[in-house]
Each structure stands twice: as C-alpha cells, then as structure tokens.
C-alpha positions in Angstrom: 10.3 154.7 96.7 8.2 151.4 96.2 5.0 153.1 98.3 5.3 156.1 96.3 5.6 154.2 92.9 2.3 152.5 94.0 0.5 155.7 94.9 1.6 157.2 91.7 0.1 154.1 89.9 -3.4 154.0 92.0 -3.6 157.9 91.0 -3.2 157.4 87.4 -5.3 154.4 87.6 -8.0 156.6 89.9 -7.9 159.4 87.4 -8.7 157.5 84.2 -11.1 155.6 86.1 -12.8 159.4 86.9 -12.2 160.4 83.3 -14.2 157.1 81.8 -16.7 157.8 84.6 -17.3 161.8 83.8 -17.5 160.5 79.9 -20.1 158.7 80.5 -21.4 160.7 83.0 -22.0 163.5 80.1 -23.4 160.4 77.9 -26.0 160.0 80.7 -27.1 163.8 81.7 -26.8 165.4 77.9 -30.0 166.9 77.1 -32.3 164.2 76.4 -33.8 166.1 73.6 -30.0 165.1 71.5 -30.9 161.7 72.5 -34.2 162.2 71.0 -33.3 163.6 67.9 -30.3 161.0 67.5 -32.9 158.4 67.9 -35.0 159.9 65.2 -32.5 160.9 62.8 -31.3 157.3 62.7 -34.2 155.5 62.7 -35.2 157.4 59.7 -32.2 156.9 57.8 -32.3 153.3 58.3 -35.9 153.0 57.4 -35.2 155.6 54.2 -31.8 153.3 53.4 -34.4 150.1 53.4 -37.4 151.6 51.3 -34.4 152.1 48.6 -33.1 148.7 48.7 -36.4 147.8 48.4 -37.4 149.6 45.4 -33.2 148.2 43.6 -33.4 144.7 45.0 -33.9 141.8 41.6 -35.0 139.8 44.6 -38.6 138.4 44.1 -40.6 137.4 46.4 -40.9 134.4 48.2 -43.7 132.0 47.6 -44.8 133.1 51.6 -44.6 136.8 50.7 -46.7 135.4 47.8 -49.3 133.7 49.6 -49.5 136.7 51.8 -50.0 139.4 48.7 -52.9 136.7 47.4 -54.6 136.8 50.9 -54.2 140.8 50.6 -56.9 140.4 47.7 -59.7 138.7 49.5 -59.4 140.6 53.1 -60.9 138.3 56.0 -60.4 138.4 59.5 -58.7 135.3 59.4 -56.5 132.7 56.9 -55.6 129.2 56.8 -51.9 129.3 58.6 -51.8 133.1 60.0 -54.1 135.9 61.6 -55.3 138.9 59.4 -52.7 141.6 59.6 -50.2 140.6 57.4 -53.0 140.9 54.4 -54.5 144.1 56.3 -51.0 145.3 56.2 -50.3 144.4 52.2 -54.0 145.5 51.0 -53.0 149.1 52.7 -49.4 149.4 50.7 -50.7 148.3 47.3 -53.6 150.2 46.9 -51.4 153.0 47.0 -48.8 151.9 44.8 -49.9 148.9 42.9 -48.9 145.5 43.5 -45.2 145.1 42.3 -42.7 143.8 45.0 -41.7 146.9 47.0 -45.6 148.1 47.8 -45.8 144.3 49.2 -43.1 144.8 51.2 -43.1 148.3 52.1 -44.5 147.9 55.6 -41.8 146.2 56.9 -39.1 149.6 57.2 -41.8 151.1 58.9 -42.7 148.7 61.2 -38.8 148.4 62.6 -38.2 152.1 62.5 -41.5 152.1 65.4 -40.0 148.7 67.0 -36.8 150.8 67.4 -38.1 154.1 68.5 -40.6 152.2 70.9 -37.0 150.4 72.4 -35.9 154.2 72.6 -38.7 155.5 74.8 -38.7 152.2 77.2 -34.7 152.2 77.5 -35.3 155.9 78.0 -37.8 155.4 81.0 -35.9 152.2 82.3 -32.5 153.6 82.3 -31.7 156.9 80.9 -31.9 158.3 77.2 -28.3 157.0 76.7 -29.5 153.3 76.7 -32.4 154.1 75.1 -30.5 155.5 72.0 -28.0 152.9 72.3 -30.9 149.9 72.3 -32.7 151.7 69.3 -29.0 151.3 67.4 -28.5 147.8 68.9 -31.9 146.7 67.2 -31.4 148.6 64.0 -28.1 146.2 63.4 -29.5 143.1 64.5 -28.8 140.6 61.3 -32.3 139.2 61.8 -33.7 142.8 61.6 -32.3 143.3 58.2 -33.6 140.5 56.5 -37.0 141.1 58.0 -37.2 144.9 57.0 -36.6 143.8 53.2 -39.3 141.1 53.0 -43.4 141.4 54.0 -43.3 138.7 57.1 -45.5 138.4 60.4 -42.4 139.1 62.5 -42.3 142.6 61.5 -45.5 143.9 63.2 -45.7 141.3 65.8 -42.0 142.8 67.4 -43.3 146.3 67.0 -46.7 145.5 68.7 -45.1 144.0 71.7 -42.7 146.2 71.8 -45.5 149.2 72.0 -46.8 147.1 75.0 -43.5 146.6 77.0 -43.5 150.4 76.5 -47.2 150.7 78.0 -46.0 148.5 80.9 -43.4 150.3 82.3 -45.4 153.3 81.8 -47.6 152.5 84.5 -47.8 154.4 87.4 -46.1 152.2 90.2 -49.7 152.7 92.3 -52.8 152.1 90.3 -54.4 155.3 89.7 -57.2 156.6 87.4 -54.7 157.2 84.3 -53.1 153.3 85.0 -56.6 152.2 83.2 -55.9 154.3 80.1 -52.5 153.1 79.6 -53.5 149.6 80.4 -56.2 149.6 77.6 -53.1 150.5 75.2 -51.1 147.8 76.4 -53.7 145.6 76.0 -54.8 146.5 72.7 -50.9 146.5 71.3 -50.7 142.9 72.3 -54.2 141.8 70.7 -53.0 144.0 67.8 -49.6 141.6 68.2 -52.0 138.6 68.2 -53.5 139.6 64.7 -50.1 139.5 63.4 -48.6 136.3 65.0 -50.2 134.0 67.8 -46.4 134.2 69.2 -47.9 137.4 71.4 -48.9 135.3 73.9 -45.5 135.7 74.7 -46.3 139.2 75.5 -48.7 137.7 78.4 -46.3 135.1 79.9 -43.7 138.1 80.5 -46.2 140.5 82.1 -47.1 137.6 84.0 -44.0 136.3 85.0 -42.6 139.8 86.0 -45.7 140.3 88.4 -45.1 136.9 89.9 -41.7 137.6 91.1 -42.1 141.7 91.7 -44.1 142.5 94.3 -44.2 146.5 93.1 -44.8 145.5 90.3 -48.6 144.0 91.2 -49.1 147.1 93.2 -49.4 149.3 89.5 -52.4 146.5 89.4 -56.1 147.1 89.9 -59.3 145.3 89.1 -59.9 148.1 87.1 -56.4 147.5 85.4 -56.3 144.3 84.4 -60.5 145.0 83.2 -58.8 147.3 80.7 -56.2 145.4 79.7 -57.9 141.9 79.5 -61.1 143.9 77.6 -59.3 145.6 75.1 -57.2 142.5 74.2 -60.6 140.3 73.9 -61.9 143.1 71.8 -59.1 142.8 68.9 -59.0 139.0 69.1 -62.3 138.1 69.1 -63.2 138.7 65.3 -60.3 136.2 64.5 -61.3 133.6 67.1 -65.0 133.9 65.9 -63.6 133.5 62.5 -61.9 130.3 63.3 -64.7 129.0 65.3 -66.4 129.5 61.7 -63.6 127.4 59.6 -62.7 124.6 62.1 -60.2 126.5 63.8 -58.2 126.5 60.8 -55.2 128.9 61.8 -54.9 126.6 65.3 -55.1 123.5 64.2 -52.1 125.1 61.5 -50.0 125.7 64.4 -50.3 122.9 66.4 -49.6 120.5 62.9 -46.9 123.3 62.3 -45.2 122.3 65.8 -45.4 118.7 64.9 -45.5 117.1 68.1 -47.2 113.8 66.6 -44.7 112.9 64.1 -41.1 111.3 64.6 -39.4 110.8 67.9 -40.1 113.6 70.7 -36.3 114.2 71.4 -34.0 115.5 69.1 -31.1 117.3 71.1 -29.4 117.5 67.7 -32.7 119.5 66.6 -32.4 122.0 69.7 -28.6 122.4 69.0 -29.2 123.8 65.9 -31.9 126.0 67.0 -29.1 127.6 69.6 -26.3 127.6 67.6 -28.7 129.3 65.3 -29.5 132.4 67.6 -26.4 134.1 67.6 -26.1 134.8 63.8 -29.9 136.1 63.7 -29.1 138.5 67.3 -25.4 138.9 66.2 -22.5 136.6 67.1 -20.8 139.4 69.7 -24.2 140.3 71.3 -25.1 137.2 72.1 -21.7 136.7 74.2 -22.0 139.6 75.4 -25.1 138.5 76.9 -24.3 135.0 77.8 -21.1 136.6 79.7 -23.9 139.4 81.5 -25.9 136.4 82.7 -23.5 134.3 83.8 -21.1 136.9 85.4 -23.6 139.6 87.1 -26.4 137.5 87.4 -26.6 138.2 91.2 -26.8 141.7 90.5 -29.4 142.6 88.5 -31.4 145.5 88.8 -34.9 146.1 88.8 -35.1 146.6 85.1 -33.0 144.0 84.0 -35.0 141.5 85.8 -38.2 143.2 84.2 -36.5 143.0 80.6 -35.3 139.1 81.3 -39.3 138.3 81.9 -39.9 139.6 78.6 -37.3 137.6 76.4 -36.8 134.4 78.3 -40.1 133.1 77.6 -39.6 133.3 73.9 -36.3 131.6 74.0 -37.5 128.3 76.8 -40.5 127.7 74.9 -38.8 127.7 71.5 -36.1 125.8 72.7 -38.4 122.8 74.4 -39.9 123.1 70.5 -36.8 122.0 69.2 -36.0 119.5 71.8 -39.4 117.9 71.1 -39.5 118.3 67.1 -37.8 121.3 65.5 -37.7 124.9 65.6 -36.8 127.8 62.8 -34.5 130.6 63.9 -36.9 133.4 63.9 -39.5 132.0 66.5 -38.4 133.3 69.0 -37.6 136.7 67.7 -40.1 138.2 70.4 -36.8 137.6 72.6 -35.0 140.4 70.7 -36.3 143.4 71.5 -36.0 143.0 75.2 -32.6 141.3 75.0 -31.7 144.7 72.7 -32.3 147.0 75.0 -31.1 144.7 77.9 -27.8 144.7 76.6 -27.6 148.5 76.0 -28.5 148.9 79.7 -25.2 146.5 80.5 -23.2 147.9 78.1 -23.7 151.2 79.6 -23.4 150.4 82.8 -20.3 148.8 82.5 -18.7 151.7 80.7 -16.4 149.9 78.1 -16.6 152.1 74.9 -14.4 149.2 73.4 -17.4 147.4 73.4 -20.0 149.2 72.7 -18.1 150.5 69.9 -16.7 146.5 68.9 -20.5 145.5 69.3 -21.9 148.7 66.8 -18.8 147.9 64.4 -19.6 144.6 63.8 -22.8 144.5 63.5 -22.7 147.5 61.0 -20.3 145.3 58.7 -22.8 142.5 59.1 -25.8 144.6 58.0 -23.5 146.3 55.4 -22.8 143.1 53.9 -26.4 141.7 53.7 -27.2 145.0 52.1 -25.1 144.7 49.6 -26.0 141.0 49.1 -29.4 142.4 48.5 -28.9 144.5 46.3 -26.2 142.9 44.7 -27.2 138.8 44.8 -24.2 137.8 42.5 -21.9 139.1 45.5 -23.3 136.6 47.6 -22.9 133.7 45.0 -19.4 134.8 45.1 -19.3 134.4 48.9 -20.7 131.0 48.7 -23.9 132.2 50.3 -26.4 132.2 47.2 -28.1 129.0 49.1 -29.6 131.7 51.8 -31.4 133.5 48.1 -32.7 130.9 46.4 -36.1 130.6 46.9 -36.3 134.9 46.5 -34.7 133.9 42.8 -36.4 132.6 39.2 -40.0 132.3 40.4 -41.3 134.8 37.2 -39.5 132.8 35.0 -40.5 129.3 36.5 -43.9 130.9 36.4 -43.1 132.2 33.0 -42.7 128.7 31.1 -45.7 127.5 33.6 -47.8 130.4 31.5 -46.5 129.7 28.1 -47.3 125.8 28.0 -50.7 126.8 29.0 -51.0 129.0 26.3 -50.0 126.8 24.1 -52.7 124.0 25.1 -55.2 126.6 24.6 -54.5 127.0 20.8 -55.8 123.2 20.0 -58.6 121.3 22.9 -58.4 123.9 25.6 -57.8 123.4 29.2 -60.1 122.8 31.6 -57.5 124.1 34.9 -54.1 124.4 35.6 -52.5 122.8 38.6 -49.6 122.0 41.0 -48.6 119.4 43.6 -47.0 122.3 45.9 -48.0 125.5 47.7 -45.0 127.3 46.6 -45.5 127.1 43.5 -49.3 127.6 43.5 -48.6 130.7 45.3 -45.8 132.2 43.2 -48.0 130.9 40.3 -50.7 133.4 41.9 -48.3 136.2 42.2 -46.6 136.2 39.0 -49.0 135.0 36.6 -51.7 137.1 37.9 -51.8 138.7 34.4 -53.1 135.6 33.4 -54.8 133.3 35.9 -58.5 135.0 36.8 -58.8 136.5 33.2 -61.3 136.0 30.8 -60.4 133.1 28.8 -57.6 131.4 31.3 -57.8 128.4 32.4 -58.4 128.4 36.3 -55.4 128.0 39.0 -55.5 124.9 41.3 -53.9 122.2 43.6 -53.6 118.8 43.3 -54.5 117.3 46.8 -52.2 114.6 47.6 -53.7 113.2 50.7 -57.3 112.7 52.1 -57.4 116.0 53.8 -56.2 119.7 53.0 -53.2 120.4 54.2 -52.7 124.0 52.9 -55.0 127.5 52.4 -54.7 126.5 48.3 -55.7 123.0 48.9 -58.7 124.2 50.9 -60.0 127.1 48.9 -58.8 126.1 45.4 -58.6 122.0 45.0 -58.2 120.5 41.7 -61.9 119.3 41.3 -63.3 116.1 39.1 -65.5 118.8 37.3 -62.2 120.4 36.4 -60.6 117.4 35.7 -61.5 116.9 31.8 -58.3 118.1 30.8 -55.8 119.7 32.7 -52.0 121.0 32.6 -50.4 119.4 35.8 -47.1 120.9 37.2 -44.7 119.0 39.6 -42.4 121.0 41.8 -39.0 119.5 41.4 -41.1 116.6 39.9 -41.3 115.3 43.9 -44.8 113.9 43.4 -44.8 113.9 40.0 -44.9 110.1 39.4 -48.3 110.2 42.0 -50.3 113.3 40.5 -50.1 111.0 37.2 -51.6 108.3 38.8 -55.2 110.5 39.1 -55.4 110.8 35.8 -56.9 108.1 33.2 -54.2 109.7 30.1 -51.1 111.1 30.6 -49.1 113.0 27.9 -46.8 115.8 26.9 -44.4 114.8 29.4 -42.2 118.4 29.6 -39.0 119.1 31.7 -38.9 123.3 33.0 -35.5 124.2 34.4 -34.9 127.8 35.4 -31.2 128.3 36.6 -31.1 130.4 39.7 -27.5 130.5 40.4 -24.1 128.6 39.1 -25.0 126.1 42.1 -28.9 125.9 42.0 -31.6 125.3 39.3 -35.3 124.7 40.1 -37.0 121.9 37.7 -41.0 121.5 37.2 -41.9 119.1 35.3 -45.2 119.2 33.3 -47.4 117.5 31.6 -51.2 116.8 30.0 -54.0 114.6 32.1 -56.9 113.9 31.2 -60.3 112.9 33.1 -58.9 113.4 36.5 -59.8 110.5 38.7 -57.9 110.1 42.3 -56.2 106.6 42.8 -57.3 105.4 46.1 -55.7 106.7 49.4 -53.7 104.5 52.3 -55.9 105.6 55.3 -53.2 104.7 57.3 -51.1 107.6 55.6 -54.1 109.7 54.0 -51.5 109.2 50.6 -51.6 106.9 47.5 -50.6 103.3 48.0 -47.5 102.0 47.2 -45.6 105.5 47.5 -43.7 107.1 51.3 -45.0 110.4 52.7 -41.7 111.9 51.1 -43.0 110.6 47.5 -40.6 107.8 46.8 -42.2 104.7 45.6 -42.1 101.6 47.8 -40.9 98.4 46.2 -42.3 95.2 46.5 -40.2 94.3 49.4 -41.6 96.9 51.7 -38.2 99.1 51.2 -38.7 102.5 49.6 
C-alpha cells in the first residue's frame, strides 16, 4: 500500500511537473511574431502613457534639466560638466514644439521605449523571444526607468545607446566574415554615440572586453578588420568632443574627475558604499534585485553562455561605482549602465526556472511601484501625503522663486538701473535662465550672472557668465538659501535693500533667497590655501577668532 501511495504521489508530482514544462514550452515555441507584436504594443503604450504625464505633470524642471535646455540654445560639441547630446537631443524637441517643459523632456519616452525594444531583440537572439518580451517588460517597470522617462537626463540615451551595441555584439557572426565588419561599425558607432551622451560608455568597452577575455568563441567573431571598424567608427563620433575639450582645457574631464572627488576628505567611507548598495535595489526594484542576488549566489556554477556574456556587461558598472563610493561617494543612478543587462539577465532566469509565481510576483510589484510614482507625478500632493515630497522638491517653486528674483529687478530699474543681476549658486542661475527667459537677454534687462566665490570657475555659469568688475556698478545679488550670502556682501563696497524671498514648496519644505543691492563690486581677497574668502569654511560658515567655525 505504502509503494503504491508513493508511486501515485511521484505521478502527480511528474505530471504537474510536465504540465509547468509544456506551459512554458508553448511560452517558448509561440510564433515569435506574438512576441514581436507584444513587445511593440507595450512599449508603445508605455512610451504614449509617459508623453501624457508629461504634458499633466505641475512638476518643473530641475535646475539640471535647466542647465541642459540653456546649453540646447548655444549647440557645441561639447559643455562644461557633460558631452553634447543631451543639448543635441533638447534643441531637436523644442524647435518643434517650443520650449515649455514637456518639448524639454520629450526625448526621454522615446529613448526607453528603443532601450526596451533593443533588450527585446538581444533577449530574443540570446534566449528565445519569450525572454526577450519578458526583459522588455522587466525594464519598462524598473523604478529608476520611470523617473528617468519623465525628466531630460544623460541616462536616458546613454542606456539606449549601449543597449543598441550589446544588441550589435551578439549579432556577430560567431566566425569573422565580411558582414562582422558592417555590424561592428554599428556597434562601434552606438557606443561613441553613448559616449556623446555620458562618458559612463566606457563601460560599454570594459564589458566587450571582459567577455572576450574569458570566451574564447567569443574572440573568434574577431578580425583585424573587426575591431578597425569598431575602433574607427567610435574615434569618428568622439573625436569632435575630445578636440573640443582639447580647445577648453579639457573642461568636461577635468568636471568628472573633480566630480569623483578623490582629493577631498578621507579615501574610505564604507558607510558611503553602504548607502550606494542599499540604494540599488529601490532604483532596480527591491524583488529583482533578490531575485538576482539569490541567481548569483545559488546557480552561479551553472551559468550559460549568455548569462556569462550578460554578467560582463553589468558587473563593471556596479565594481567601479561601488570602489567610487568606498573611496568618496557615489549617486544611485551611476551605475545604471548595469540595468539593462541585469534586466534581461533576470528574464532569462526567470524563464528558465519556470516559476510563474515569480515572474508574475516580480511584474506585480513592480507595476504597483511604477503605478504609484505615476500618480505621484502627476499628482505631487499624494506624495506629500505619503511623506515622500522630499524626493520633489527641487522639481517644485522654481517659477515663483524665479518670479520674485524678476520682480525686484524690475523694480530697481524704475529709479538708478541695474547694471546685472546675479547669484551665488548654479541652481539658481540656471532655473533663473529657464524661467526668466522672458526677461533676462531682452532689450532693456539687466544681464544674468554668477558670483564667483573662489579663485577659479567651478561651474559652466561661472565660466561663461561671471559677475564682472565692469558689471559691478550696481547690481541685484541673490543668495540661495542665503548660504553665502554674508560672503557675496563682502565684494561689494555698499550694501543695501537687504530682502528675504521664501516660496513654500510643500507643508514640510520652503526655499529662501535672500536679496539685496551692491554696489561697485570689488572681490575681498581670496585664502589661496582654500581659493575662498578669509575668515569663512568652504561650507560658508564664518570662522571665529578662535579658529572654530
């Protein structure tokens, strides 16, 4: 009786195991044209869903997204923190529609929906179209994603640059033929296009490298010929923006490396790097990420071909950005070349491991997470509500900050007029720029500058438009939060009008400026030990005569 209990048990347990197996077994072999057209039909209703939050959002921009719109009206090949695309990018979307908030950021749909479909096409010839459709979905949902399809960033075209080249990669030919040269000139040219948006692409390089380092079929899809096409097409996008910085003192490098700050503080800050990680799960999605942690460390021995192909791609991202932090600090989206792969690494497992529970858990969740943030969006006083209107702040009150900033310079006009406008911080000059562009660079309006605090520029506004002792007669001077407020006064020979702005943004957050006349503008003498005024700390505080700040 016992022995044929047991067989009855292993043949119900063999027959669901053979039911889950021909599910997904019809998943895998359905015509890949429904996989296609699934693909497509989502990608374009997320992208449609986005361009109509866009247009609803009361959002504003942020002073970045600012800066990037004022670069979008002098096109270079080259600016002071970034490469050119992100202007390209804006100058294209505006001169269609006009420079209000959604034509600044309409790119950025678009630019996921091709990241997504790209993740499609390379799951597609990877795996099979089921993980390719699967990855496309996986991306759409990611919580970084959303945010970055709603606001004009770098990230956007970087990810769906390198995402066209890991597409071009595993499109070569596995021997180098005459067609491998073709498709390695478009890998090549999507990662210099990647470079144009973000220097982060390099990334792009270290996992082509590293996957031919430890695949030895992988080298074979390598020629001289190849690699000439790849290598020449890349030089021939990058090399107007490296001649460019050769031509401004390598501006946009010397940005980066001050931006990783390697030369400041102590070089280890675990607590620095903890944050960072802890930090990667809500912008991937908290059940993704364990989902992956749990692949890695459970299956690791048993990686496929692909997998190992995909984990060339996204660890490099995620070790360098992490020694970042451990050194000095890191944001959360730097490494956001890691997702793509990761996306479509984790479709491949969840597939393979043929638990609908999960894929299903994973899709629910992060659909309630993207819901959420949409609604946020579109919606901000839900997220005050939710105790999350710290994440919105600086996307709230810049017109009217910007507003007051107008009117007290209208004001000064009436009597002596002004001889410039100008602010102690880059935010503020650039949302200055954005929403007062109906004023500043008219006839008759006072010109828009920045106070330099130290010896050298530290900013594209302190370098291109400086607060200048020809301007300097008499000038309206505006102090974000009134940080260096107290040292801004101390260039000028008369101060007066001392005015207090404050724009409330939410019931927790207000942002103050505080204003006020100086005349004949003469800089106080600089430390050149700290390149700032004596007598104050790098953070602005004054230090008393003890030493102490």
């Amino acid at each position: 009786m016992e022995k044929s209990a047991n067989r009855g048990s292993t043949a119900l347990n063999s027959t669901k195991t053979a039911k889950q197996a021909h599910r997904y077994a019809a998943l895998q072999q359905s015509a890949p044209d429904s996989h296609l057209k699934l693909a497509l039909s989502m990608t374009v209703a997320a992208c449609v869903l986005r361009l109509i939050i866009l247009f609803v959002t009361p959002l504003e921009l942020h002073p970045d997204e600012a800066q990037y719109w004022l670069w979008s009206r002098h096109l270079d090949l080259g600016y002071f923190s970034k490469p050119p695309l992100i202007a390209w990018l804006i100058a294209a979307t505006t001169a269609v529609g006009g420079d209000t908030e959604p034509w600044v950021r309409l790119s950025g749909p678009f630019m996921h929906a091709a990241t997504g479909l790209f993740l499609f096409f390379t799951g597609r010839r990877l795996y099979s179209p089921a993980v390719g459709l699967l990855a496309c979905a996986l991306y759409t949902l990611i919580p970084g994603v959303q945010l970055s399809s709603l606001v004009i960033s770098t990230d956007a075209p970087l990810l769906a640059l390198l995402s066209a080249a890991l597409l071009a990669y595993v499109s070569l030919p596995k021997q180098a033929e005459p067609r491998s040269v073709g498709i390695a000139a478009l890998m090549g040219a999507a990662v210099g296009a990647a470079a144009l948006a973000k220097y982060a692409a390099v990334y792009g390089f270290i996992g082509i490298a590293a996957h031919l380092l430890i695949d030895k079929a992988a080298r074979r899809a390598w020629s001289p010929a190849v690699a000439a096409a790849f290598l020449g097409t890349f030089a021939l996008l990058l090399a107007p923006n490296l001649a460019w910085n050769a031509d401004h003192h390598f501006a946009t490098v010397t940005h980066l490396a001050s931006n990783a700050n390697w030369t400041r503080g102590r070089m280890f800050n675990p607590d620095e790097l903890g944050e960072f990680l802890l930090s990667q799960p809500g912008v991937f999605g908290p059940l993704p990420a364990l989902l992956l942690v749990a692949g890695l460390v459970l299956f690791r021995g048993r990686l496929q071909a692909a997998d190992r192909l995909l984990l060339c791609w996204a660890a490099p991202p995620l070790l360098i950005v992490s020694l970042q932090a451990l050194l000095s600090r890191a944001n959360a989206n730097w490494a956001g070349a890691a997702y793509p792969p990761l996306a479509l690494l984790l479709a491949a497992w969840l597939i393979h491991w043929r638990k609908t529970i999960w894929v299903m858990a994973v899709l629910s969740t992060q659909g309630a997470i993207a819901l959420l943030f949409l609604v946020c969006v579109v919606r901000p006083d839900i997220a005050d509500r939710l105790g999350a209107s710290n994440s919105l702040k600086r996307s709230r009150g810049w017109a009217e900050t910007v507003q007051s900033l107008v009117e007290r310079s209208r004001e000064e006009q009436v009597g002596q007029r002004l001889s410039a406008v100008t602010v102690d911080d880059r935010f503020l000059f650039n949302a200055a720029a954005y929403y007062g562009r109906s004023y500043f660079g008219h006839l008759g309006a006072p010109p828009l500058t920045m106070w330099v605090r130290g010896v050298q520029s530290n900013s594209q506004a302190e370098t291109e438009n400086p607060l200048t002792l020809g301007e300097g007669q008499r000038v309206l001077a505006a102090s974000y939060e009134g940080q260096f407020a107290e040292e801004m006064a101390l260039d000028f020979m008369v101060v007066t009008g001392r005015q207090l702005s404050r724009v409330r943004l939410d019931h927790q957050h207000n942002r103050r400026m505080g204003l006020f006349i100086g005349e004949t503008y003469a800089r106080a003498p600089r430390n050149p030990a700290t390149g700032i005024q004596y007598g104050f700390t790098r953070g602005g505080r004054r230090i008393a005569p003890n030493g102490k700040p």
